[in-house]
SEKEZA-913918 format. One record per residue (C-alpha): residue number from 1; residue in three letters; x, z, y. Coordinates in Angstrom, 1 decimal, always signed. Layout:
N
+-----+-----+--------+--------+--------+
|   n | res |   east |     up |  north |
+-----+-----+--------+--------+--------+
| NUM | ALA |      X |      Z |      Y |
...
+-----+-----+--------+--------+--------+
***
This chain:
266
+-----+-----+--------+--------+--------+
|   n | res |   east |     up |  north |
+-----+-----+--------+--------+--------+
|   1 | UNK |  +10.1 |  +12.9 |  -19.1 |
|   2 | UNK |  +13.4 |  +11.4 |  -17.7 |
|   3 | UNK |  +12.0 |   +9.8 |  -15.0 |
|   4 | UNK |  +10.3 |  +13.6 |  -13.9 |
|   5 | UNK |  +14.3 |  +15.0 |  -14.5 |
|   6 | UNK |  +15.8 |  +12.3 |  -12.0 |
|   7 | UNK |  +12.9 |  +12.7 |   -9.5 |
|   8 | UNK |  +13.8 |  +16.8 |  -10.0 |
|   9 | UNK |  +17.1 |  +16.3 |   -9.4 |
|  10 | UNK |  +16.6 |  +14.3 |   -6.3 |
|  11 | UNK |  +15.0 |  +16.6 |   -5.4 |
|  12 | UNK |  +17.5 |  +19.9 |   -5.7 |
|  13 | UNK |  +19.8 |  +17.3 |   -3.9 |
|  14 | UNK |  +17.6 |  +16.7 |   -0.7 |
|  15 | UNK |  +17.7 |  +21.1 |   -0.4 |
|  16 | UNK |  +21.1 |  +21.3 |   -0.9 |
|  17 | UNK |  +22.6 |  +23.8 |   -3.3 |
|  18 | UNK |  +19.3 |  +25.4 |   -4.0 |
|  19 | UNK |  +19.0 |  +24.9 |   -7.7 |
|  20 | UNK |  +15.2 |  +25.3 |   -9.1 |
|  21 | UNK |  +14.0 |  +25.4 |  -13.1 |
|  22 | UNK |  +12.6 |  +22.7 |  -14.8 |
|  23 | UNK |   +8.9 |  +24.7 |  -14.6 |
|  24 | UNK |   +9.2 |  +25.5 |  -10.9 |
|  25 | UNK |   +9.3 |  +21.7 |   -9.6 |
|  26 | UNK |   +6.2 |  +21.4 |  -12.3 |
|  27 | UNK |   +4.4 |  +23.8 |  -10.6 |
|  28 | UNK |   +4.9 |  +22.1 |   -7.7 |
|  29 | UNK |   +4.0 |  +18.7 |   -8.8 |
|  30 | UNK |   +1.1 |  +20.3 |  -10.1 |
|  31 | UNK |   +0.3 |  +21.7 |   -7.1 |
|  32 | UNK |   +0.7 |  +18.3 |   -5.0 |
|  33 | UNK |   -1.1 |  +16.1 |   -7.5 |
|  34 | UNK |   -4.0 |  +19.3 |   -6.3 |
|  35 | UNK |   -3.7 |  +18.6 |   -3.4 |
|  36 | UNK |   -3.8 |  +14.6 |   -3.5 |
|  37 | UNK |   -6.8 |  +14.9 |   -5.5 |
|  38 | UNK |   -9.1 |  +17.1 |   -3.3 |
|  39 | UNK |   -8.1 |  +14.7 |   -0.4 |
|  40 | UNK |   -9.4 |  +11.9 |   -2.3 |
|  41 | UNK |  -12.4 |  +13.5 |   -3.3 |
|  42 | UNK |  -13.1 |  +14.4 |   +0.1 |
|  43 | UNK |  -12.8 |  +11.0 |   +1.2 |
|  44 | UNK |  -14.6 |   +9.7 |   -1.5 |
|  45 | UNK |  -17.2 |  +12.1 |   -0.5 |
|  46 | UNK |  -17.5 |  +10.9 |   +3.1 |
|  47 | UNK |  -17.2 |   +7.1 |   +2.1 |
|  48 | UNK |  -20.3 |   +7.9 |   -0.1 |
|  49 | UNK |  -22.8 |   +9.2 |   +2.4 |
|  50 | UNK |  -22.0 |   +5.7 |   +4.2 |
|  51 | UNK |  -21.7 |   +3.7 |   +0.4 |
|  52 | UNK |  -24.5 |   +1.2 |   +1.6 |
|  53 | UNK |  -22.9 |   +0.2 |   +5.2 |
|  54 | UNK |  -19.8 |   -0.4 |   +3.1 |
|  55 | UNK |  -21.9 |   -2.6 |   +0.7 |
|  56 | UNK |  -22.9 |   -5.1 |   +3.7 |
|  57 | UNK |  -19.5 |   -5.0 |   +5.2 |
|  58 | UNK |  -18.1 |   -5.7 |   +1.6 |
|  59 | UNK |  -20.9 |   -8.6 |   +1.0 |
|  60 | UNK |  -20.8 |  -10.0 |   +4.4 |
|  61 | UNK |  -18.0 |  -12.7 |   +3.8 |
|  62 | UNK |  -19.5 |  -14.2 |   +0.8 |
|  63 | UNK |  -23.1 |  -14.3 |   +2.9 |
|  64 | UNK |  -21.1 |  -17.1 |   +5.0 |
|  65 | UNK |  -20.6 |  -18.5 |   +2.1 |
|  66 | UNK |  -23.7 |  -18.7 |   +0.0 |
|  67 | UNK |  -25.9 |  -17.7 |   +2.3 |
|  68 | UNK |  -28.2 |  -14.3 |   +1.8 |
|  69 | UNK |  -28.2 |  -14.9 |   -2.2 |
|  70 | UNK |  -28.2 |  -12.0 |   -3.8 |
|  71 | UNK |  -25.8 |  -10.5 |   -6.5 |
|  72 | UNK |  -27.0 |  -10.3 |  -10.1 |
|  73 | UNK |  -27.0 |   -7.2 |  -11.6 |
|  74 | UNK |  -27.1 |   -6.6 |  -15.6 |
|  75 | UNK |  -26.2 |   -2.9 |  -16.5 |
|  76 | UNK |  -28.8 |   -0.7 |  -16.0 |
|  77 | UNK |  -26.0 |   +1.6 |  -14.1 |
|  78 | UNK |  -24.2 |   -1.0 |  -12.4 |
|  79 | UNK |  -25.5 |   -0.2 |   -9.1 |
|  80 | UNK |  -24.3 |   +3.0 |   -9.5 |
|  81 | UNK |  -21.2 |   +2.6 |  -10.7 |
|  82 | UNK |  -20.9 |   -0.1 |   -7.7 |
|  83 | UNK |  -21.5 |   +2.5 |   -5.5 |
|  84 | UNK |  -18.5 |   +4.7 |   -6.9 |
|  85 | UNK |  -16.5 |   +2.0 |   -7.2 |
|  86 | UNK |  -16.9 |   +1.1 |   -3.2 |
|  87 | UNK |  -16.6 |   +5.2 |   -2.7 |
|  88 | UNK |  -13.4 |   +5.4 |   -4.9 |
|  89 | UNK |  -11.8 |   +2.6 |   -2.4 |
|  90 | UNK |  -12.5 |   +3.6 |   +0.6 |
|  91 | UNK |  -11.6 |   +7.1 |   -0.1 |
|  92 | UNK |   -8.2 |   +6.1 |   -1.0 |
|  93 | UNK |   -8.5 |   +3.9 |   +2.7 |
|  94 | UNK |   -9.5 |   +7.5 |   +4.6 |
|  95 | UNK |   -7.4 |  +10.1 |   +2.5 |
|  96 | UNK |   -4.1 |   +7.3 |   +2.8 |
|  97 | UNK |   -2.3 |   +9.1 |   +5.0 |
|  98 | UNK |   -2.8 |  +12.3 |   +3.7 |
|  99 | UNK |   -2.0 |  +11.2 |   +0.2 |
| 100 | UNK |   +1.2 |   +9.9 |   +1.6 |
| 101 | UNK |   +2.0 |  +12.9 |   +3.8 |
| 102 | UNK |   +1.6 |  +15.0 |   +0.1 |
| 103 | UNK |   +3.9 |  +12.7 |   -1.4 |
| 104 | UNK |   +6.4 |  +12.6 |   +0.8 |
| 105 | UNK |   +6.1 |  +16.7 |   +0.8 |
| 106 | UNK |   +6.9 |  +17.1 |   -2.6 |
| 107 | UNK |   +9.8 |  +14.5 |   -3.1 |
| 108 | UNK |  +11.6 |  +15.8 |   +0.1 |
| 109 | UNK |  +10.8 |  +19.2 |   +0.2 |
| 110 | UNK |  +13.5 |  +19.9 |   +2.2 |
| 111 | UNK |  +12.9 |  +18.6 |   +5.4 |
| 112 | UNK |  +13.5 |  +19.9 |   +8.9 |
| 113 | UNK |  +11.1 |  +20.1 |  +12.1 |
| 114 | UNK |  +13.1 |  +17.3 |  +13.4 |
| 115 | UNK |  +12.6 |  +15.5 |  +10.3 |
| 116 | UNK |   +8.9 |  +16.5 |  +10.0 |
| 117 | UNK |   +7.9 |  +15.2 |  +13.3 |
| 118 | UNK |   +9.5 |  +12.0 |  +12.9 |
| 119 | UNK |   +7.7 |  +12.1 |   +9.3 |
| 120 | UNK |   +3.9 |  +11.8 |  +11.0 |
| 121 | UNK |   +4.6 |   +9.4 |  +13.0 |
| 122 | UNK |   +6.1 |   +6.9 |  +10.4 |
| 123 | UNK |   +2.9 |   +8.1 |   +7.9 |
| 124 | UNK |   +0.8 |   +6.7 |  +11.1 |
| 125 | UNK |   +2.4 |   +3.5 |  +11.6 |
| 126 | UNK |   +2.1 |   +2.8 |   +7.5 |
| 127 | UNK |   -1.2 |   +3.6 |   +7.6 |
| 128 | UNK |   -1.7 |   +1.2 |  +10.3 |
| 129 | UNK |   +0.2 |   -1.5 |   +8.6 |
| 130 | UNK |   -1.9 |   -0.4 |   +5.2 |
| 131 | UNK |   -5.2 |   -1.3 |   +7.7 |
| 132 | UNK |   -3.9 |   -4.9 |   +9.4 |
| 133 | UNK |   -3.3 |   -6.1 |   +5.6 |
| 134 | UNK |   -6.5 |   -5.0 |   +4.4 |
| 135 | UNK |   -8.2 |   -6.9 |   +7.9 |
| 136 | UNK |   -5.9 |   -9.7 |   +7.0 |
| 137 | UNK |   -7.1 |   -9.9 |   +3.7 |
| 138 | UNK |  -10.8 |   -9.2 |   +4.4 |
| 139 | UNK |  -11.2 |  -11.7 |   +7.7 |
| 140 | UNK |   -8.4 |  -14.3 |   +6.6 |
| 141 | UNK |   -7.4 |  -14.4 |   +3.0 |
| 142 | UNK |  -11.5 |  -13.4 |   +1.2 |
| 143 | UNK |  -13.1 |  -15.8 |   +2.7 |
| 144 | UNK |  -11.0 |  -18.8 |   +2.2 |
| 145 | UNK |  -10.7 |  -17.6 |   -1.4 |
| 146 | UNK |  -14.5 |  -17.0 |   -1.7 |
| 147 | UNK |  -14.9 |  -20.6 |   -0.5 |
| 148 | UNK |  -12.1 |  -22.3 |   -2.8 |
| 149 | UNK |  -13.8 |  -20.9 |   -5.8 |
| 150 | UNK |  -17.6 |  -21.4 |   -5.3 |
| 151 | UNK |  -16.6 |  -25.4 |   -4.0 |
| 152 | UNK |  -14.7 |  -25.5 |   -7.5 |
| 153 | UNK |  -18.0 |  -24.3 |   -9.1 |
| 154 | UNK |  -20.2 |  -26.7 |   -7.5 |
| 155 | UNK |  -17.4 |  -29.2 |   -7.9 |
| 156 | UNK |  -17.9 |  -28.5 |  -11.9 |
| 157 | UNK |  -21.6 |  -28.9 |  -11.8 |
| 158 | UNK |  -22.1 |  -25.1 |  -11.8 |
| 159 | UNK |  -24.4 |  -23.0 |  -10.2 |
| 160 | UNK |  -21.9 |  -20.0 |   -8.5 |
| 161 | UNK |  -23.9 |  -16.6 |   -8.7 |
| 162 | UNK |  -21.5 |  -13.9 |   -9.2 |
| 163 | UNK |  -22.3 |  -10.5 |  -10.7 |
| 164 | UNK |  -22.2 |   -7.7 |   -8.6 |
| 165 | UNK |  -19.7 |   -6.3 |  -10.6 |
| 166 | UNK |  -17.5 |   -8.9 |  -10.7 |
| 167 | UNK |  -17.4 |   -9.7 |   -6.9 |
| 168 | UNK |  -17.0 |   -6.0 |   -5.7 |
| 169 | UNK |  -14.4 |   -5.8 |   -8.0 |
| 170 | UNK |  -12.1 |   -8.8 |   -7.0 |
| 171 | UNK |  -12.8 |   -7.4 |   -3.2 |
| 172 | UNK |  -11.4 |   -4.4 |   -3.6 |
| 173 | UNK |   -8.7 |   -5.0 |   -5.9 |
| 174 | UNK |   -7.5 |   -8.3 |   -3.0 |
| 175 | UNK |   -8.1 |   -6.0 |   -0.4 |
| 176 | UNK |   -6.0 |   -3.0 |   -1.5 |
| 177 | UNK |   -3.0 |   -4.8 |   -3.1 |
| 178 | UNK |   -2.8 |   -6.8 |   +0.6 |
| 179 | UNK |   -2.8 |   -3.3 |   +2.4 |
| 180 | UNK |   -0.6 |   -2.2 |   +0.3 |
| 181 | UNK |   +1.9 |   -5.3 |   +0.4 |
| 182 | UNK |   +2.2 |   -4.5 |   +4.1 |
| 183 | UNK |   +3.6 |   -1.2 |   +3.3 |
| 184 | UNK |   +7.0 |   -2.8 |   +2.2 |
| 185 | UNK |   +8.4 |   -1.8 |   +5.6 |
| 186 | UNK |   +8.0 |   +1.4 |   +5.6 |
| 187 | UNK |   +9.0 |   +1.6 |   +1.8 |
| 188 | UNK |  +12.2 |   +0.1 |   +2.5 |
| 189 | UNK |  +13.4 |   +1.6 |   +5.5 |
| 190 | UNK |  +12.4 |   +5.0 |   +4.0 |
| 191 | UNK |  +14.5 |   +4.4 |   +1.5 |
| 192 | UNK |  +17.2 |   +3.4 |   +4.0 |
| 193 | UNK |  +16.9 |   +6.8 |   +6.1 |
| 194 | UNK |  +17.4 |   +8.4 |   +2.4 |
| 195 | UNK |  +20.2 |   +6.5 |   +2.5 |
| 196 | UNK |  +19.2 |   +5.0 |   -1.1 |
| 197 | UNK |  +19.5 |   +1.4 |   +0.2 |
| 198 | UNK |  +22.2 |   +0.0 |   +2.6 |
| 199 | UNK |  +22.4 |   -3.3 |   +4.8 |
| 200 | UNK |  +24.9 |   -4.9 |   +1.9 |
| 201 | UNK |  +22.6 |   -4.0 |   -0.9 |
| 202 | UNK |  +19.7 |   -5.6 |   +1.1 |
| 203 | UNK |  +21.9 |   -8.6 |   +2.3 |
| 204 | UNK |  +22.6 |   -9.2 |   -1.4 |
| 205 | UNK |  +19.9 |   -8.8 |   -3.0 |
| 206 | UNK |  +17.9 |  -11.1 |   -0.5 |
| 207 | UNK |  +17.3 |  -13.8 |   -2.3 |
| 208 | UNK |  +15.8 |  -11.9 |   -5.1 |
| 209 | UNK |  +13.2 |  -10.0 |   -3.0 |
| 210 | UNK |  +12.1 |  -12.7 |   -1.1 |
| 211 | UNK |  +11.0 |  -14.6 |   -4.2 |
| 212 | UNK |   +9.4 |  -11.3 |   -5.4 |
| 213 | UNK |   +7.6 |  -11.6 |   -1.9 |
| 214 | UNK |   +6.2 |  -15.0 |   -2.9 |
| 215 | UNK |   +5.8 |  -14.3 |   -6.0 |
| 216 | UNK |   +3.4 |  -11.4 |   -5.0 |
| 217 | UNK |   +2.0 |  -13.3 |   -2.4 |
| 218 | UNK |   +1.0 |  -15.7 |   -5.3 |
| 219 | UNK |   -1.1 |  -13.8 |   -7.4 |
| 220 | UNK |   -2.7 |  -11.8 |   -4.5 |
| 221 | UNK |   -4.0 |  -15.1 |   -3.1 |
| 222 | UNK |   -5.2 |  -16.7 |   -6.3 |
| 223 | UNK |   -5.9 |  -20.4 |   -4.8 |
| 224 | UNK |   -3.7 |  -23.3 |   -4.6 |
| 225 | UNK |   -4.5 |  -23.7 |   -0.8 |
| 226 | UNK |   -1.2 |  -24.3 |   +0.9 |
| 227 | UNK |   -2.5 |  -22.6 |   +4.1 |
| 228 | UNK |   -3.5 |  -19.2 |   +2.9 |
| 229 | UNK |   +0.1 |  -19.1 |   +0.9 |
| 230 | UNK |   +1.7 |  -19.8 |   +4.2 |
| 231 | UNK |   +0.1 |  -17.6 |   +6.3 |
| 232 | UNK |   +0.2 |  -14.8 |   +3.6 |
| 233 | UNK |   +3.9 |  -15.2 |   +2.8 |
| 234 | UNK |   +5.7 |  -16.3 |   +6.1 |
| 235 | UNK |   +4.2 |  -12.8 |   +8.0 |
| 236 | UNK |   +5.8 |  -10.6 |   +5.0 |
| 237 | UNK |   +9.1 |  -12.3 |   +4.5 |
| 238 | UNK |   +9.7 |  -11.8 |   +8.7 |
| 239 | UNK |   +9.4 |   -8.0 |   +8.2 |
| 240 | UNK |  +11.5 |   -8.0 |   +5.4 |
| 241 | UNK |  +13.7 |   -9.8 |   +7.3 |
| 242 | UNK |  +13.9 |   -7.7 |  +10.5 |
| 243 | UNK |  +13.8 |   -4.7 |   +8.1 |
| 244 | UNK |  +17.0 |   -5.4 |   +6.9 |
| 245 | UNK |  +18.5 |   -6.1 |   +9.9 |
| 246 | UNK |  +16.9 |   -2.4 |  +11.0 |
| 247 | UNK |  +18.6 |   -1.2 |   +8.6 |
| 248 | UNK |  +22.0 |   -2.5 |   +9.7 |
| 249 | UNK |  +21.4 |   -1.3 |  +13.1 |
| 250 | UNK |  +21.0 |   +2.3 |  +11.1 |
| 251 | UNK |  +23.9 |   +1.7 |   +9.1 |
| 252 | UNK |  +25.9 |   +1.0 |  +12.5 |
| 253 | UNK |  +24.8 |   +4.0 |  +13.9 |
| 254 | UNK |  +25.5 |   +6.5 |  +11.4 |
| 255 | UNK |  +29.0 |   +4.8 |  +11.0 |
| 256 | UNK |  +29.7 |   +5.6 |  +14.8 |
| 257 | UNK |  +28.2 |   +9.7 |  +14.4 |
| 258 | UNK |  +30.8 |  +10.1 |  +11.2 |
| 259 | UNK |  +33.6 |   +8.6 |  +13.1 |
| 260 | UNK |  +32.8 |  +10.7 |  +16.2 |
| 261 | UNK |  +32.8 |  +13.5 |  +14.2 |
| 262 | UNK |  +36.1 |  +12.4 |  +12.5 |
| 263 | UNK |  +37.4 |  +12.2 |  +15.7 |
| 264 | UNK |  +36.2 |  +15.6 |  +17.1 |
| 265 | UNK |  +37.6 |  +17.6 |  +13.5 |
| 266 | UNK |  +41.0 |  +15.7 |  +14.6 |
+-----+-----+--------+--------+--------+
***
């Protein structure tokens, strides 16, 4: 519960002096964790009247692969569940932007129409980021993965037939965590305009999040091929990069607007 008393608190700060009980920013949590839900479900919904096109998108990099074997089955239900699974994914892909838009809603309650209409736009552009990782990761990073594994099978004398399961699985899961990985821009220079991060914080600390970056970058693209690494890591250290030297630009500016306003008191 501490962590829900710090987020509250950030909260009462972001409105000012408007102080709120400990039930009241419950209700609204309660009321925006509603809200996220029945977006998801909606696009869950949607993403399941089109669960079989998604299927032969989802299948269609390991068909350059092996060809048009098919996946083995061995549940009963695990076509089923298959087809939730795929739903449950691409509903979070289609209700992103809402479910960020909710988010930000309850942590900065706060904010003005100024604020607000620069809000949707930067919700667009990390959804957009959120969709060239996932591309990334579907056109780029999947297949050379796909192909590094089942040339290790054959290369063990085995015969590589995934289950269903299994492969839909380690999709989605790649996929997602690359989208999200993309979002670190918009993560950290959010945190900048909340003035919780600073160019000297991010200066310092450099070192330490680029190696998270690689590190990251490392387990999302499970193969020792130098290439994919590369192409993964260099992309996502350059934002971070330019990110922090946004957020210097930021820091510059709001260091002129107090001194003007110094100046103006004076």
């Amino acid at each position: 519960m501490n962590w829900l008393r710090k987020l509250f608190q950030f909260r009462e700060q972001t409105q000012g002096d408007v102080v709120k009980p400990f039930l009241d920013h419950l209700e609204d949590l309660r009321w925006t964790a509603i809200k996220m839900a029945f977006s998801l479900a909606a696009g869950m919904a949607l993403a399941f009247l089109f669960v079989n096109d998604i299927s032969r998108i989802v299948r269609q990099p390991l068909e350059q692969i092996q060809g048009n074997q098919p996946l083995i089955t061995l549940g009963v239900t695990d076509a089923f569940m298959i087809s939730l699974q795929l739903a449950f994914y691409a509903g979070i892909i289609l209700s992103f932007p809402f479910l960020l838009y909710f988010l930000a809603e309850f942590v900065l309650p706060a904010l003005t129409t100024k604020e607000r209409r620069i809000l949707v736009p930067s919700i667009a552009a990390g959804f957009v980021l959120f969709g060239a990782g996932a591309f990334v990761s579907y056109s780029y990073v999947l297949p050379t993965t796909l192909s590094w594994f089942s040339d290790y099978a054959k290369s063990m004398g085995m015969d590589p037939r995934w289950q269903a399961r299994d492969y839909f699985g380690f999709v989605t899961h790649l996929t997602i965590a690359c989208g999200l990985l993309c979002e670190l821009p918009v993560g950290v220079l959010g945190l900048a305009a909340l003035q919780m991060v600073t160019y000297p914080l991010l200066a310092k600390t450099r070192p330490y999040a680029i190696t998270a970056i690689l590190v990251l970058v490392a387990v999302i693209s499970p193969t020792p091929d130098p290439f994919t690494f590369i192409a993964l890591a260099l992309p996502v250290v350059a934002i971070y990069e330019l990110c922090i030297w946004i957020v210097w630009a930021m820091d510059r500016r709001r260091a002129r607007e107090a001194a003007s306003q110094i100046r103006t008191l004076d």
